[in-house]
C-alpha positions as CSV (number, residue, x, y, z in Angstrom):
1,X,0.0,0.0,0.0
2,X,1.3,3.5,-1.1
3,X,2.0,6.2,1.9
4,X,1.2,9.0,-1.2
5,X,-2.3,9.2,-0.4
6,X,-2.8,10.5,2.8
7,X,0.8,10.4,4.2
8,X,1.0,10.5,7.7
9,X,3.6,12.7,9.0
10,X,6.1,10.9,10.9
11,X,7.0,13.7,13.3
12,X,8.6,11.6,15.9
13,X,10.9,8.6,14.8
14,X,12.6,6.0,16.9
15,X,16.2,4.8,16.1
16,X,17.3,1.3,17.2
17,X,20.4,-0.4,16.8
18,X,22.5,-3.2,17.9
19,X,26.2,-1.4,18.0
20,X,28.5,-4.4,16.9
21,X,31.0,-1.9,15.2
22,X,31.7,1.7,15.1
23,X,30.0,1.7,11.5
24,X,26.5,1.2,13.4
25,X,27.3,4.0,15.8
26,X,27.9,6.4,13.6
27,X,25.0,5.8,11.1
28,X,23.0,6.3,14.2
29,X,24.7,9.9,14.7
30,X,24.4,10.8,10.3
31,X,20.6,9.9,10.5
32,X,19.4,11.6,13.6
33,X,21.6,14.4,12.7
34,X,19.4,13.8,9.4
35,X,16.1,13.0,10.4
36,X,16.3,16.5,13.1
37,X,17.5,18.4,10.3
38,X,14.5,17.5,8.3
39,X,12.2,18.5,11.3
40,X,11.8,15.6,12.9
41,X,12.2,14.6,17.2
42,X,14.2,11.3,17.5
43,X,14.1,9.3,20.4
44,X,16.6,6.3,20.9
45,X,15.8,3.1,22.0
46,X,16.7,2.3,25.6
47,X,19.8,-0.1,25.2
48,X,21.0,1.6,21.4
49,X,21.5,4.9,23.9
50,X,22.9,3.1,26.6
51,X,25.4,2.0,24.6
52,X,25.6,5.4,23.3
53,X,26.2,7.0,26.5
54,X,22.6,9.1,25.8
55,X,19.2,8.7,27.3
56,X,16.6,6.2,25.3
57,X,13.2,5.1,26.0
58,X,11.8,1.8,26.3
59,X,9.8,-0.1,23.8
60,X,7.1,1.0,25.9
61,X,7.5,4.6,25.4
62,X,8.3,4.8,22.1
63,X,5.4,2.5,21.2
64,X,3.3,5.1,22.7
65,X,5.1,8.3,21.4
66,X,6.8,7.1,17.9
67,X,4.9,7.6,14.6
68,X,7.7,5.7,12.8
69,X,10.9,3.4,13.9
70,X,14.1,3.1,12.0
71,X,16.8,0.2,12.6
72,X,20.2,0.3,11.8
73,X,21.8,-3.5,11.3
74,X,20.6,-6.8,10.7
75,X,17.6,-9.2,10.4
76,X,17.8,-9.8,14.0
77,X,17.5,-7.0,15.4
78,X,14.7,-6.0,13.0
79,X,12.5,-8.9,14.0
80,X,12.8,-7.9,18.2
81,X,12.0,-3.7,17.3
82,X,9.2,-5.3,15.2
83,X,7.9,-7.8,17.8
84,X,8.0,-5.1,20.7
85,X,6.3,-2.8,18.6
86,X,3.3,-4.7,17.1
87,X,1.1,-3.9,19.9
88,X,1.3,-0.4,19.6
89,X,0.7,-0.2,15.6
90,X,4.0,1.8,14.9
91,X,5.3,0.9,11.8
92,X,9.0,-0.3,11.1
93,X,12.1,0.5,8.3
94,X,15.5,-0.7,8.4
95,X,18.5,0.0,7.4
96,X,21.2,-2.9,6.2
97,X,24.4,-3.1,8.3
98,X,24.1,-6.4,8.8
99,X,24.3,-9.8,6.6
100,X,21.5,-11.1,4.8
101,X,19.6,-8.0,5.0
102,X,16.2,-9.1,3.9
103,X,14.3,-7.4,6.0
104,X,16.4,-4.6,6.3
105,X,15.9,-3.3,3.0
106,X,17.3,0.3,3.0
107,X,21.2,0.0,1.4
108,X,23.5,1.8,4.1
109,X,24.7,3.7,0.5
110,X,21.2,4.6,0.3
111,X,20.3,5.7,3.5
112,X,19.8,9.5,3.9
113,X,18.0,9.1,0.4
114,X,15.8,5.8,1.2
115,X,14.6,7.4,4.7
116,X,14.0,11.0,3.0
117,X,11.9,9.3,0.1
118,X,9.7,7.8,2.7
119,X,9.4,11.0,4.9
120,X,8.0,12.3,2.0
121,X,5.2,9.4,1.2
122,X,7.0,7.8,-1.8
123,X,7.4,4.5,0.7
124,X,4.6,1.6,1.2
125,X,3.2,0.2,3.6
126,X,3.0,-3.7,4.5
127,X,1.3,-5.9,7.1
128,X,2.6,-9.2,7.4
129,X,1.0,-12.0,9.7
130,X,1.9,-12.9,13.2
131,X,1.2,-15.8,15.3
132,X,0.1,-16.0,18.5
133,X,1.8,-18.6,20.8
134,X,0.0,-20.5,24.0
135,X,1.8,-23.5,25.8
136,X,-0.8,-25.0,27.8
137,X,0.1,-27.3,30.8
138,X,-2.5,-29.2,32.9
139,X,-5.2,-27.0,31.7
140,X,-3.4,-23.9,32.6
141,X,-1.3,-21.6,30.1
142,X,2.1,-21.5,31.1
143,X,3.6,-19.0,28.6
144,X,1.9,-16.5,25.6
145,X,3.8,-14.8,22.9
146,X,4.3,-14.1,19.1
147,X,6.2,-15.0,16.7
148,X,6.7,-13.1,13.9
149,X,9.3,-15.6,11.5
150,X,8.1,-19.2,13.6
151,X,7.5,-21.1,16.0
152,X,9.6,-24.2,17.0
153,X,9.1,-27.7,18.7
154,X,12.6,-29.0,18.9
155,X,14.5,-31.4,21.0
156,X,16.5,-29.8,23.9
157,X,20.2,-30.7,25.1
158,X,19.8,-34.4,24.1
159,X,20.4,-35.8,21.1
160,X,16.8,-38.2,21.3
161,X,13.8,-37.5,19.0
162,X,10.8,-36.1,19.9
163,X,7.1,-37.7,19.4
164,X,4.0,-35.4,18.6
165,X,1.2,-35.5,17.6
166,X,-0.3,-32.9,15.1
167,X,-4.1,-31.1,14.9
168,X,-6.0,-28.5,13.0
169,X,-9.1,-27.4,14.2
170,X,-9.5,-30.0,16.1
171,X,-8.8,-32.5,13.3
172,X,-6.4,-35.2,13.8
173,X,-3.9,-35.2,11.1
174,X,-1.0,-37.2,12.3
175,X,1.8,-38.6,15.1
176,X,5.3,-37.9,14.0
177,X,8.5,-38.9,15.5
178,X,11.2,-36.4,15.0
179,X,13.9,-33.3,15.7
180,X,11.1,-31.1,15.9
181,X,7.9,-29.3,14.1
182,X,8.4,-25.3,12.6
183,X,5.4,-23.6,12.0
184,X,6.4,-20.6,10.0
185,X,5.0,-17.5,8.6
186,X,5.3,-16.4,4.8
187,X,7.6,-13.8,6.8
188,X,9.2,-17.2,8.2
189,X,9.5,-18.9,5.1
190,X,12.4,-17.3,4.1
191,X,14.2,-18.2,7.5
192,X,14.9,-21.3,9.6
193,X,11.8,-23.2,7.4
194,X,13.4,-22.5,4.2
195,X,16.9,-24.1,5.3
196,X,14.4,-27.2,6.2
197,X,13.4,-27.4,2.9
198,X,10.4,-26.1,3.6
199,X,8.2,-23.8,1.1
200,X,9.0,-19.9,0.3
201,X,5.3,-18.2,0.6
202,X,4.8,-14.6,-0.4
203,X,3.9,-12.5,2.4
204,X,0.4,-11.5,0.8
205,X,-0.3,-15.6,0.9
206,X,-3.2,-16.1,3.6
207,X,-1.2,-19.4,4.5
208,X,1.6,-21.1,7.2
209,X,4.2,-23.4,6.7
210,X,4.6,-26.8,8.6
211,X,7.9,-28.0,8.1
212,X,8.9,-31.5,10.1
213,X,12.5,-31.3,11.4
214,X,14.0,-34.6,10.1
215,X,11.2,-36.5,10.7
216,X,12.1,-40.3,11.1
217,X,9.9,-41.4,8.2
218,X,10.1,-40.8,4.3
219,X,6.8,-40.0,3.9
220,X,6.4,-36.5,6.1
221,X,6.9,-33.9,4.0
222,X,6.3,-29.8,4.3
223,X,3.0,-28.5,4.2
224,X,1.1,-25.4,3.3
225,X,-2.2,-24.7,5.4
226,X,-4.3,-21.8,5.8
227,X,-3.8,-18.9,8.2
228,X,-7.2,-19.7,9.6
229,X,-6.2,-23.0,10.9
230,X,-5.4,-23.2,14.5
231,X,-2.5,-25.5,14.9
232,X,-2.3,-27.6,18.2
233,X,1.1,-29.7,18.7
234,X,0.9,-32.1,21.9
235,X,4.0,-33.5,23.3
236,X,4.0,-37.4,23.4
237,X,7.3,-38.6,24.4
238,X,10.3,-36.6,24.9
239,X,13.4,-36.6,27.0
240,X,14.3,-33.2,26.7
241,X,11.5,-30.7,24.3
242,X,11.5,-26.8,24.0
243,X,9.5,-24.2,22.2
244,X,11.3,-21.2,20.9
245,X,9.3,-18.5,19.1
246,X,11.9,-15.9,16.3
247,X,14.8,-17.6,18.6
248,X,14.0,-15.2,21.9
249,X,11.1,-16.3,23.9
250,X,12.6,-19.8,24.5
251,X,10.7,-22.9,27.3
252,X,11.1,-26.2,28.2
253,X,8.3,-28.4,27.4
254,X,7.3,-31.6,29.4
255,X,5.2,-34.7,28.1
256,X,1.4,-33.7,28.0
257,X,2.3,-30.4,26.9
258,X,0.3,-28.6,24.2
259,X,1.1,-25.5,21.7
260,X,-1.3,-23.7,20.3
261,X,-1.1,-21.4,17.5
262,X,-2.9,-18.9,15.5
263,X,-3.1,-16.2,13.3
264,X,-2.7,-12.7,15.3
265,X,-5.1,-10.1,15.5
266,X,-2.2,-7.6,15.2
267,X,0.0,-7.6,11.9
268,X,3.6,-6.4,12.1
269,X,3.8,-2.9,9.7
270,X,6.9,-2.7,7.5
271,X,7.6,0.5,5.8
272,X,9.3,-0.4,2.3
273,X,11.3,2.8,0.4
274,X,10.5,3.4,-3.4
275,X,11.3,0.6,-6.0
276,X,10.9,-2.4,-3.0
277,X,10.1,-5.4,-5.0
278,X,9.4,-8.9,-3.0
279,X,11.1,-10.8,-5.9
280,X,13.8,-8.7,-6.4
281,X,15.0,-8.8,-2.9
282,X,14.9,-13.0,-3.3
283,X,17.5,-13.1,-6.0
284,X,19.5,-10.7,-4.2
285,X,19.8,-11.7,-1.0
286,X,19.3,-15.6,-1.1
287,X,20.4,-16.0,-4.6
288,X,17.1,-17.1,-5.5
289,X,16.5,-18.2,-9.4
290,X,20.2,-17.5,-9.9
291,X,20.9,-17.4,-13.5
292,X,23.8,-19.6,-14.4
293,X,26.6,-17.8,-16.4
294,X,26.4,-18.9,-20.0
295,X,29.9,-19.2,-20.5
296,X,29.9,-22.1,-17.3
297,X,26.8,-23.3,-18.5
């Protein structure tokens, strides 16, 4: 969705980094230097300032006061500003400094001219599907959260499969022995699922990914399903299980256990600068399609 159109003004921006390198730091100086001179208030994120030696505000605050937040660095650090700011509906750029990069789709090259384009509405706008996360022990929920790339049912510590048994909407569909379960987003697709060989979905597909974790069978393979469908994974047998949901929230599961997952009510907001293209970004950054040179051909 285009920002032309009624363009909200993002008066007050927050700016989040992880400062693995001097580079970072001082990217985060250029753009707020940047971002002021263009009119705007920055706020720093709690932890980015700290390291700073500034004042930030939590995740709280700036989910409260920001119209806009801007991250500086990698993937990872893009998926926790976007997970502790779905709730509050602010939306989310980034700016590369990291590896992949493919959510972080601002070059650091590129980034006064990226971030000024979408000040002034030449950006777009993107929701992208969340899940939300219940384990349920004895009857009683013993953790909620979201996940914005996955969530995992893996084994822990010890090198033993896992037994589970799989439902949707209440539907039996089957018992599967096994490393683990992901169920991943079309954001997700594109992360731990893909290097399972599971399926790349386009983030405007109303769908999730189930993708076994070297399933002791030949027969289990990945499957699509739709967003709709709420997914229930109970623990059989298991020496040592845990749940992890985008690799932070992270608990032990016991036998009996159950999680539950469905599509979110809240939808992560990604702010995309001029000429973003879904494809585009798949052949660059995870050499998707990669045309063979013809003279090796």
């Amino acid at each position: 969705m285009s920002l032309a159109a009624g363009t909200p003004r993002f008066g007050r921006i927050a700016l989040i980094g992880k400062l693995r390198s001097a580079d970072i730091a001082a990217s985060l100086r250029e753009l707020s230097e940047f971002l002021e001179k263009r009119g705007c208030e920055v706020l720093l994120e709690k932890e980015t300032a700290a390291e700073m030696g500034a004042r930030g505000a939590d995740y709280e605050a700036l989910g409260k006061r920001c119209d806009l937040a801007i991250v500086i660095g990698g993937d990872g650090t893009m998926l926790a500003a976007a997970r502790s700011l779905v709730r509050h509906h602010v939306p989310v750029t980034g700016v590369n400094q990291g590896r992949v990069g493919f959510m972080t789709d601002i070059g650091h090259r590129d980034m006064q001219g990226g971030i000024g384009a979408i000040l002034d509405g030449k950006g777009s706008l993107e929701e992208r599907t969340l899940l939300d996360a219940e384990i349920v022990r004895g009857g009683h929920a013993v953790l909620r959260t979201l996940a914005l790339n996955e969530a995992v049912l893996g084994k822990g510590a010890e090198a033993r499969l896992i037994e589970f048994e799989l439902s949707l909407d209440g539907e039996y569909v089957y018992t599967l022995r096994a490393d683990g379960m992901i169920v991943a987003t079309p954001t997700g697709s594109t992360a731990y699922a893909m290097s399972a060989q599971g399926p790349i979905l386009h983030p405007a597909v109303p769908a999730l990914a189930l993708v076994p974790l070297n399933p002791h069978t030949l027969s289990a393979r990945p499957v699509s399903v739709s967003d709709r469908s709420v997914i229930d994974i109970k623990l059989l047998r298991a020496a040592d299980a845990r749940a992890h949901f985008d690799g932070f929230a992270l608990t032990d599961m016991a036998e009996g256990d159950r999680l539950l997952l469905k599509r979110s009510a809240d939808t992560a907001r990604f702010v995309h600068p001029p000429g973003y293209n879904y494809f585009a970004t798949l052949r660059e950054k995870l050499r998707w399609s990669e045309v063979l040179d013809k003279d090796r051909a």
